[in-house]
N, C-alpha and C positions, 0 to 999 in steps of 0.2 A: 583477100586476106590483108587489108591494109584498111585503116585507118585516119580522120583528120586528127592534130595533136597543137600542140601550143608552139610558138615563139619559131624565131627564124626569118629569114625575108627570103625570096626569090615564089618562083613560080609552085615547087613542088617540095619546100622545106616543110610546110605542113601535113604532109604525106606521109603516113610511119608504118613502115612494114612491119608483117608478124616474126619476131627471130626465127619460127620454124618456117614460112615460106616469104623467100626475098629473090625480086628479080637480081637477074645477075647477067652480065655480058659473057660469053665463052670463047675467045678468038673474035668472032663477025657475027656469034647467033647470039640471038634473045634471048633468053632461057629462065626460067623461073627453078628455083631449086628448094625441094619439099624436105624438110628435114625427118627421118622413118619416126622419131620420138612424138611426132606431134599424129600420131597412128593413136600410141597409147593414151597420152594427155586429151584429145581432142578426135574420137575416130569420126566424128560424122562432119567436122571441117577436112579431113586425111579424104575422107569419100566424099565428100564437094568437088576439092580443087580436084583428084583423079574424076571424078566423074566428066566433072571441065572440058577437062583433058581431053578424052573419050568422045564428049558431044559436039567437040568442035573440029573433031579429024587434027588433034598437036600431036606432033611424035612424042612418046615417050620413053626413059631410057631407065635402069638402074646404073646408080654408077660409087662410085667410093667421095669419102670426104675431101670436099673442096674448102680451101681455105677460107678464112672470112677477109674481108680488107685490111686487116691488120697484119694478116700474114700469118695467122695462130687457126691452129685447129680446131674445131672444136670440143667441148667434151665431152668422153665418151661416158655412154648412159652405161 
């Protein structure tokens, strides 16, 4: 769910996640977080990354809104 995109320098500046799923660090884990919205918008990308999920043995969780890097919520649909 990510993308090459324009301008920037370094190793992985031209890497641009989809806003509904962005890796994210949690504490020490990896974690990748799917936003439920990109279900409606988008359900056969929603059943990709789940299905992912699933064929690769990754835990998966429900859990409540995490903030974005700015420290803002997001908006509710």
């Amino acid at each position: 769910m990510s993308c090459f995109g324009r301008g920037g320098s370094g190793p992985n500046t031209r890497l641009q996640y989809s806003p509904y799923v962005r890796p994210v660090m949690v504490g020490d884990l990896k974690c990748v977080v799917i936003d439920e919205r990109l279900r409606d918008i988008e359900p056969m990308a929603f059943d990709f990354v789940l299905n992912f999920a699933r064929d690769n043995g990754l835990q998966m969780t429900e859990a409540c809104s995490i903030p974005d890097a700015s420290g803002d919520l997001p908006p509710a649909a």
